[in-house]
N, C-alpha and C positions, 0 to 999 in steps of 0.2 A: 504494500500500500504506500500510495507518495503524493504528497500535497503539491501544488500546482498555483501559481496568481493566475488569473485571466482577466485582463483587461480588454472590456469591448467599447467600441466608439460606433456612437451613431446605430445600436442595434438593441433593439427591444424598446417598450414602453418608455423605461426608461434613463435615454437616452447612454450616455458613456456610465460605466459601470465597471468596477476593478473587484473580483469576488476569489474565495481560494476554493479551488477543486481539488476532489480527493478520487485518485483513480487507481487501479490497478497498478501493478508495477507492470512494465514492458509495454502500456499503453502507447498507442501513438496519437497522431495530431487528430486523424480523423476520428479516433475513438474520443476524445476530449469535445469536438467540435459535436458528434451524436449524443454526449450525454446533455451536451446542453441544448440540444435543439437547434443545432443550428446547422442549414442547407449549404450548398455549394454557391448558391444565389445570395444568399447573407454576405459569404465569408468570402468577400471577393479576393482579400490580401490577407495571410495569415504571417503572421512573423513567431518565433521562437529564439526567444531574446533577443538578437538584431539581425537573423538572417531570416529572410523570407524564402516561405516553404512553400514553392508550387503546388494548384490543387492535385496534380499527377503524380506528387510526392508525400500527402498528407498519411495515406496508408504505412509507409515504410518509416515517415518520421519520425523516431523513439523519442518520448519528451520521459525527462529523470529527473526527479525529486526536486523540488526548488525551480522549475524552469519556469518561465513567464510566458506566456502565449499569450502574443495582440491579436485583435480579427475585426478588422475595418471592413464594412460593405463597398459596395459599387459607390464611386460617383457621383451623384445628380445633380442637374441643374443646368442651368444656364446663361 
């Protein structure tokens, strides 16, 4: 078992939001981003402490104990 910050912007009710997740050991990114409900369409840019983790890499990306995941949405506007 390993704690987690996660820091989201601009996603949910609300708005920016910094909360600690508790996940299995050997979790990766995409397992972190399905416990908290969030889609591919949410999580447009996901980082793991400052490098950013492609969505074609979220499955493989191991997050360990203490790591920080950001998860900014798309975009918008004009």
């Amino acid at each position: 078992i390993m704690d987690i910050k996660v820091r989201l912007f601009a996603i949910g009710a609300s708005g920016n939001s910094e909360r600690t997740l508790t996940l299995d050991d050997g979790a990766s990114v995409a397992d972190a981003l399905n416990n908290l409900n969030i889609g591919d369409a949410e999580a447009y840019l996901t980082l793991l402490g400052e490098a950013s983790v492609p969505m074609a890499e979220r499955g493989e990306c191991i997050i360990k104990d203490g790591d920080v995941l950001t998860v900014f949405p798309p975009i918008k506007g004009g």
